[in-house]
N, C-alpha and C positions, 0 to 999 in steps of 0.2 A: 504494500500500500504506500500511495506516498507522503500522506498522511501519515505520521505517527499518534501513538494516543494522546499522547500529550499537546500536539498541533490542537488536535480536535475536541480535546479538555479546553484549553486557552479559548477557542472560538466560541466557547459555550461558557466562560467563566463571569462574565459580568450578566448573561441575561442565558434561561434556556428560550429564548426566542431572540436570537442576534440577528436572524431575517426580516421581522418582524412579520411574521407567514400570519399571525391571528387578525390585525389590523391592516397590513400591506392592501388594498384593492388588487394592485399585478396581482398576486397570490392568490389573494381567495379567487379570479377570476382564470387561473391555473387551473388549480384544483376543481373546479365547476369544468372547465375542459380535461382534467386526466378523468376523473367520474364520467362525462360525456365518452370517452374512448369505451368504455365499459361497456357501452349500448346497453345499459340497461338489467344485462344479465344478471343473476343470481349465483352466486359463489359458493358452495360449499366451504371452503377453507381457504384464506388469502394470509399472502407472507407478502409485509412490504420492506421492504431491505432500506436503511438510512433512514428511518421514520420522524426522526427528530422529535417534536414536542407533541404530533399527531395530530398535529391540524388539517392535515394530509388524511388519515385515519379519519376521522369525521366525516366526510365525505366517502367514503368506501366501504365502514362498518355498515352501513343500510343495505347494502349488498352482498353482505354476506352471513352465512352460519354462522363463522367464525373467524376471528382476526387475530394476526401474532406478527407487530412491530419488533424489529431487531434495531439497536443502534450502538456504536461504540462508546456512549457517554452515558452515567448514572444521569446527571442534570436534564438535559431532555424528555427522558424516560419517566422520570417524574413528572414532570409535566404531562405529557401523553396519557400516561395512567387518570390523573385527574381530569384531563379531557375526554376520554374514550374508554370509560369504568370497566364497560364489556370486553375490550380488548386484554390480549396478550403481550408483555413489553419483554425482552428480555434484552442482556446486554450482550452485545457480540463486534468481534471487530472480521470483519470481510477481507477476505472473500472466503475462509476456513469456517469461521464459528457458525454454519448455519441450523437453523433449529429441525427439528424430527416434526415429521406432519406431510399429509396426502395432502399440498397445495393443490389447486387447480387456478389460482391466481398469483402471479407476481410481480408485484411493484417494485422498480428500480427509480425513485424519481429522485434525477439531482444527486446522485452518488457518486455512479460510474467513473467522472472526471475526476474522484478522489482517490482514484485504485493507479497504481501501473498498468501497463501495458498488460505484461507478465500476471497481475494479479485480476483484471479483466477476463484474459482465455481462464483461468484457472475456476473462476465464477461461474465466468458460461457453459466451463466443462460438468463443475457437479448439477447445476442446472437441468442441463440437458441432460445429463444421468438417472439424477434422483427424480425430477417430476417432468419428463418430456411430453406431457401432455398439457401443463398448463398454458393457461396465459398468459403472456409476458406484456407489459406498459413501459415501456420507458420515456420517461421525460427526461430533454436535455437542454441546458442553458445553454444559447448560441453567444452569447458576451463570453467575453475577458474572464476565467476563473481563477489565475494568479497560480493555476495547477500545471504539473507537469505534461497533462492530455489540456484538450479544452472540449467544449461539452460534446459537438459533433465530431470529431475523431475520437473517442473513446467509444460513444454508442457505436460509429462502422467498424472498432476493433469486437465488440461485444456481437454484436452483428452477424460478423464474421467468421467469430468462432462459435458460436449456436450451427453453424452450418447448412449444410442444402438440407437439413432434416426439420428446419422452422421457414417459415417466411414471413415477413415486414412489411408492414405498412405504415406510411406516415397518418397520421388521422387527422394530426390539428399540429398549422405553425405559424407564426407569428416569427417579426424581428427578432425577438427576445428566446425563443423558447419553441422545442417541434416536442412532439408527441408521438410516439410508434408504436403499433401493436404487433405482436409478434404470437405465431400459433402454428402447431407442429405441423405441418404439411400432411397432408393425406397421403395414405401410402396405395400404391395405384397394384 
């Protein structure tokens, strides 16, 4: 990752909303398009990977059985718990720590540019292992992320390695930010 925990402790030390994703308008009018990519459907079990404080989560729990936010910081997590009671928080740092459970949804929003290259494929690999039937959403910031990827070269590394056994679609993009769904190709 090229994040370390400690980067991403710092980031979250004066506020667990350093985005400000609960007040932002851009944000909540994100989150109303990642939930719009969803069409709709009903979820049995959703893993959102980077979940931060769940404001993200709030819009997605209505969709499903059951929900389990992972993120690498106690601080956010706390917060998410208080915002989204019914949800699962636990704490994991990516792209190893992932949690046990029959996904049929997966949220990557706003992470992927936090991983390596190297730590990227290694994502997409247990991914595509462990639940190659679910759904994949990925949101990506097209601005400046100050990271070693930037938002759209990281999603075509992640992309990429999911392989000819997923296929992608952009659903929703803006200057700011594209949206992609991803779902296992039909086997002919």
């Amino acid at each position: 990752m090229s994040h370390r925990q400690s980067d991403l402790e710092q980031i979250y030390a004066e506020s667990d909303d350093p985005w400000n994703f609960a007040h932002s308008s851009y944000e909540q009018e994100k989150f109303r398009a990642t939930r719009a990519a969803l069409e709709e459907r009903y979820f049995n079990a959703a893993l959102e990977l980077g979940c931060g404080n769940g404001q993200l989560a709030r819009h997605i729990v209505p969709l499903c059985a059951s929900y389990t936010g992972l993120d690498a910081v106690q601080r956010p997590l706390e917060a998410a718990r208080r915002v989204v009671p019914e949800g699962q928080f636990i704490q994991g740092f990516l792209p190893t720590d992932l949690p046990e459970g029959n996904f049929d949804l997966i949220v990557l929003s706003e992470v992927l540019y936090f991983l390596s290259a190297d730590a990227i494929r290694t994502l997409a690999g247990l991914i595509a292992k462990r639940w190659p039937a679910a759904l994949l959403i990925c949101v990506s910031y097209l601005g400046p992320t100050r990271n070693t990827l930037e938002g759209a070269e990281a999603l075509n590394i992640f992309i990429a390695a999911m392989g000819s056994s997923y296929e992608f679609h952009t659903c929703s993009e803006t200057r700011d930010y594209r949206i992609d769904r991803g779902s296992a190709r039909e086997k002919s």
